[in-house]
N, CA and C atoms as a LAMMPS dump frame, in Angstrom:
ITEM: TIMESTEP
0
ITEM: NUMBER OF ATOMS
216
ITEM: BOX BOUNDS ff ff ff
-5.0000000000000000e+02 5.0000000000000000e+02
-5.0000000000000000e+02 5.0000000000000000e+02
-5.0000000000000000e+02 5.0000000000000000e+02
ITEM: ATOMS id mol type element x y z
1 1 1 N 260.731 -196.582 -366.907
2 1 2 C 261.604 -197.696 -367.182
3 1 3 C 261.002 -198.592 -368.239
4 2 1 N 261.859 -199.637 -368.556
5 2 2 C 261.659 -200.648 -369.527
6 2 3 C 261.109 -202.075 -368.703
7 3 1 N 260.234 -202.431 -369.55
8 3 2 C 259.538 -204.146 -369.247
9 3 3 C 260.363 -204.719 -369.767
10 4 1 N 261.682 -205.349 -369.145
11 4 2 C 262.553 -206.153 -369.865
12 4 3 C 263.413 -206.91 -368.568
13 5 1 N 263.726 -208.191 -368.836
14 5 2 C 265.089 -208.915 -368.025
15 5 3 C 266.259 -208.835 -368.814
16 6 1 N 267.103 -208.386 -367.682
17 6 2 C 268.553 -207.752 -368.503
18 6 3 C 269.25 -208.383 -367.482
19 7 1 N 269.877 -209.32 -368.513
20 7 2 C 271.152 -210.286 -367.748
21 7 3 C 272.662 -209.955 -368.063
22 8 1 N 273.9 -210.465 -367.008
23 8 2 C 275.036 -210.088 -367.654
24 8 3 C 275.564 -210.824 -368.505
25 9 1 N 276.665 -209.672 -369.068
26 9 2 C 277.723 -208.91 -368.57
27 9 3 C 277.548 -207.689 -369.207
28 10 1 N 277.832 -206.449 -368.35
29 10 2 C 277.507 -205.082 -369.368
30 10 3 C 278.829 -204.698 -369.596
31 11 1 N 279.813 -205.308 -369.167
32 11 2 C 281.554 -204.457 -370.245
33 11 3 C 282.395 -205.964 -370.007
34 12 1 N 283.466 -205.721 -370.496
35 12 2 C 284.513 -206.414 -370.458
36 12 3 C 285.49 -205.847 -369.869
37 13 1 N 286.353 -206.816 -370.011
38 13 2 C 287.546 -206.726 -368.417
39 13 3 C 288.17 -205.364 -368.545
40 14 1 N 288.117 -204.406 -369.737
41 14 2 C 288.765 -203.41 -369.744
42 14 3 C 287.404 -202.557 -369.535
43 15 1 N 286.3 -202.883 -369.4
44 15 2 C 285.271 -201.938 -369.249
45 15 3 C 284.295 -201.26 -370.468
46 16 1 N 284.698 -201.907 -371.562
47 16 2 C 284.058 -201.516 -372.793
48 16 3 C 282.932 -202.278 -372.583
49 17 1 N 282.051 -201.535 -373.261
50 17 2 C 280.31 -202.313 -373.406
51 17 3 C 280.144 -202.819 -374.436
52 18 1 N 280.323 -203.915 -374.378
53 18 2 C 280.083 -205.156 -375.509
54 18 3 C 279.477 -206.385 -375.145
55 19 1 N 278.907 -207.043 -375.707
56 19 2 C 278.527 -208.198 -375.372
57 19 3 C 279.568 -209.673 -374.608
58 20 1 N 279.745 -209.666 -373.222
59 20 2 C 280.551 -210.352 -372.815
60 20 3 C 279.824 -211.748 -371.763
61 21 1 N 280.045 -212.931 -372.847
62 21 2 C 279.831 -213.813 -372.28
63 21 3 C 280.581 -213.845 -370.724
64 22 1 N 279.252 -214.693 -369.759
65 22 2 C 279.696 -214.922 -368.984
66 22 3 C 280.095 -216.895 -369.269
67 23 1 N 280.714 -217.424 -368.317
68 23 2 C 280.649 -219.076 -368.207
69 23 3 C 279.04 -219.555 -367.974
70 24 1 N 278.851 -218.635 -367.422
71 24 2 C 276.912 -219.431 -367.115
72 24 3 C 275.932 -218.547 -367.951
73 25 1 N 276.571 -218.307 -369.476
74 25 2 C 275.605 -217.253 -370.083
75 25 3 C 274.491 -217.768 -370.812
76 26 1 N 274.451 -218.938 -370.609
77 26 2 C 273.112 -219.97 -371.171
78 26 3 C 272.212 -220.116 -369.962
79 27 1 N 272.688 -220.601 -368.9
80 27 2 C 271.924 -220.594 -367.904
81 27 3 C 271.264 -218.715 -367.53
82 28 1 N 271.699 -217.944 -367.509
83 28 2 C 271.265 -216.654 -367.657
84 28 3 C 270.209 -216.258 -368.677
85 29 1 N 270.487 -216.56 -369.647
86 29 2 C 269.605 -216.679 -370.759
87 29 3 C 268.521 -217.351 -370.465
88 30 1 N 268.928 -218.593 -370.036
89 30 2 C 267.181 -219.289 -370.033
90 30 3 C 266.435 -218.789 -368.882
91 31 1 N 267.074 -218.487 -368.001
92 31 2 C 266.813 -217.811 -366.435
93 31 3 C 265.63 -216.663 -366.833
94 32 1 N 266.092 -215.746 -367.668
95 32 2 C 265.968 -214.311 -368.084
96 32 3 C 264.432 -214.709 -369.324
97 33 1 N 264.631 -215.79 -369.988
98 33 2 C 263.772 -216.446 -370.689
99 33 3 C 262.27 -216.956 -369.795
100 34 1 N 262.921 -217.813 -368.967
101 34 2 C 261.33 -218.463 -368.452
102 34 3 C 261.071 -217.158 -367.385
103 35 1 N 262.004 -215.944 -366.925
104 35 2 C 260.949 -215.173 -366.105
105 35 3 C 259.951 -213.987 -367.24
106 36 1 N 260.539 -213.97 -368.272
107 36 2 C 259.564 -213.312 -369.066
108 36 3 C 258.316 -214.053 -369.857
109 37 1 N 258.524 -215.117 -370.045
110 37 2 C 257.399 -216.082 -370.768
111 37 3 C 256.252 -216.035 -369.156
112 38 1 N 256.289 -215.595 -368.075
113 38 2 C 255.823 -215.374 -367.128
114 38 3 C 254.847 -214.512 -367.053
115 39 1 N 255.248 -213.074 -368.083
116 39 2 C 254.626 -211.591 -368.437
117 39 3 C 254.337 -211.71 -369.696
118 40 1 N 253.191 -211.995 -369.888
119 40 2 C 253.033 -211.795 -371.758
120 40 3 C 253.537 -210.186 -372.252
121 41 1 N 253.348 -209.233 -371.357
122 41 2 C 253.487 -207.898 -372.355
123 41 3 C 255.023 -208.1 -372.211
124 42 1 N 255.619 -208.137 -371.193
125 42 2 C 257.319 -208.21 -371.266
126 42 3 C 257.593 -209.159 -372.582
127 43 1 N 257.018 -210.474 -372.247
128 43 2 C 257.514 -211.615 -373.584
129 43 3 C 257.289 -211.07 -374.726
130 44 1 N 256.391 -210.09 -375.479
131 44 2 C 256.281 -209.378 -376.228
132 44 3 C 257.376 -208.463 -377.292
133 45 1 N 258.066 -208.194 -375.845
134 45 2 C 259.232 -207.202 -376.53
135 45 3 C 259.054 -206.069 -376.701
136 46 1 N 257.995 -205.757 -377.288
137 46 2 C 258.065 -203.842 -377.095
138 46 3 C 256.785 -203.539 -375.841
139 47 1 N 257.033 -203.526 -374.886
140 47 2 C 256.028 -203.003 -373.324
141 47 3 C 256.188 -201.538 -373.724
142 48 1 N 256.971 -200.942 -373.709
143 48 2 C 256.542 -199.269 -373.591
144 48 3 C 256.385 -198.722 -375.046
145 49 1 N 255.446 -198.589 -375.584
146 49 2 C 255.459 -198.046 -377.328
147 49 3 C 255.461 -196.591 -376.908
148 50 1 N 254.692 -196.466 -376.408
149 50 2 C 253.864 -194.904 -376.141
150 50 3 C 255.531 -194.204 -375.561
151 51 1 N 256.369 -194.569 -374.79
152 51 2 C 257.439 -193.891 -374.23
153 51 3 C 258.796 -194.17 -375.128
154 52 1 N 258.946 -195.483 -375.608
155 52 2 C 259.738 -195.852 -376.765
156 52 3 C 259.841 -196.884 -377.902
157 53 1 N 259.094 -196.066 -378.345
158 53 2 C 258.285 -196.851 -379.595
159 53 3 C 259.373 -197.645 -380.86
160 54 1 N 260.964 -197.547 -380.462
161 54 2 C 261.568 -197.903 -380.966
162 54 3 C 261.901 -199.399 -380.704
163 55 1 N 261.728 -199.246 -379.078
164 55 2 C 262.652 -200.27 -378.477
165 55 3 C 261.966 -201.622 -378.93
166 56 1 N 263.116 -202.769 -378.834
167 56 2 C 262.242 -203.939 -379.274
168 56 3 C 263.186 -204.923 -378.796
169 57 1 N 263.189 -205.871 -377.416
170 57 2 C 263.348 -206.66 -376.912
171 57 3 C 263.009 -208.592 -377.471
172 58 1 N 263.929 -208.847 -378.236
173 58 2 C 262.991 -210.462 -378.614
174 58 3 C 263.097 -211.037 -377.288
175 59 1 N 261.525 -211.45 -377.057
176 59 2 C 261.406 -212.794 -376.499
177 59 3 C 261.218 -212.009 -374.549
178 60 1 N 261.545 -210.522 -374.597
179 60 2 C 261.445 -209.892 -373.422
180 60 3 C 262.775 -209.794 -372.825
181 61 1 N 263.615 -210.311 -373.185
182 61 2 C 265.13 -210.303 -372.445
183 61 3 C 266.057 -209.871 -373.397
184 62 1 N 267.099 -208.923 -372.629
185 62 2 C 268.242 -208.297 -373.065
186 62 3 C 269.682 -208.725 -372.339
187 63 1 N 270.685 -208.839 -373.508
188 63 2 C 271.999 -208.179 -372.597
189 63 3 C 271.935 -206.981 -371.837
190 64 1 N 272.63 -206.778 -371.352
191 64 2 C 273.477 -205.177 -370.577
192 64 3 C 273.806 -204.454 -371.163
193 65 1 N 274.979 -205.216 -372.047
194 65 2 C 275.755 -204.008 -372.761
195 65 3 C 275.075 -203.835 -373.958
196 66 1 N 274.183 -204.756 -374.584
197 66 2 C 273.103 -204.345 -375.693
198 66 3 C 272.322 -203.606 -375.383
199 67 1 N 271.773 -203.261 -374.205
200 67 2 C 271.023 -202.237 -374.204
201 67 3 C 271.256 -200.794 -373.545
202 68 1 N 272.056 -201.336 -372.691
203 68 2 C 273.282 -199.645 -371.929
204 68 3 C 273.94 -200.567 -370.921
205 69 1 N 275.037 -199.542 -370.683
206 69 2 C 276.206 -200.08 -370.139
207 69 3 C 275.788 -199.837 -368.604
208 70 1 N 276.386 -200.769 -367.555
209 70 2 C 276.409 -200.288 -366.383
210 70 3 C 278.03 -200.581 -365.851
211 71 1 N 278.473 -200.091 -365.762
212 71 2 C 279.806 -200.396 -365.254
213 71 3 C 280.187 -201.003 -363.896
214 72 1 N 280.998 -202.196 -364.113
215 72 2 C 281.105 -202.464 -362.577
216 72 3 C 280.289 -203.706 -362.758
């Protein structure tokens, strides 16, 4: 797995994976924010090089649907 906090929303009301604000998507954000400033390698952004040396998380936190969809 990935060193990352992944907050919602991973689709929209029809189920597409896009970036879908929630009403409390600031409070999520900062939520998702101060638990990674917690983990320096998470706050980092890239924790797994050796497994995916692509990936790159700012700040340690992701959307859902930015990074894969979960439906539901």
């Amino acid at each position: 797995g990935s060193l990352v906090v992944n907050y919602p929303f991973d689709d929209d009301e029809q189920g597409i994976a896009i970036y879908s604000k929630s009403p409390d998507d600031a409070v999520f954000q900062q939520l998702a924010l101060s638990y990674s400033k917690e983990n320096a390698q998470m706050y980092q952004g890239s924790p797994c090089k050796d497994m995916y040396p692509t990936e790159y998380f700012p700040h340690g936190i992701t959307n859902g649907a930015q990074w894969y969809n979960v439906p539901g």
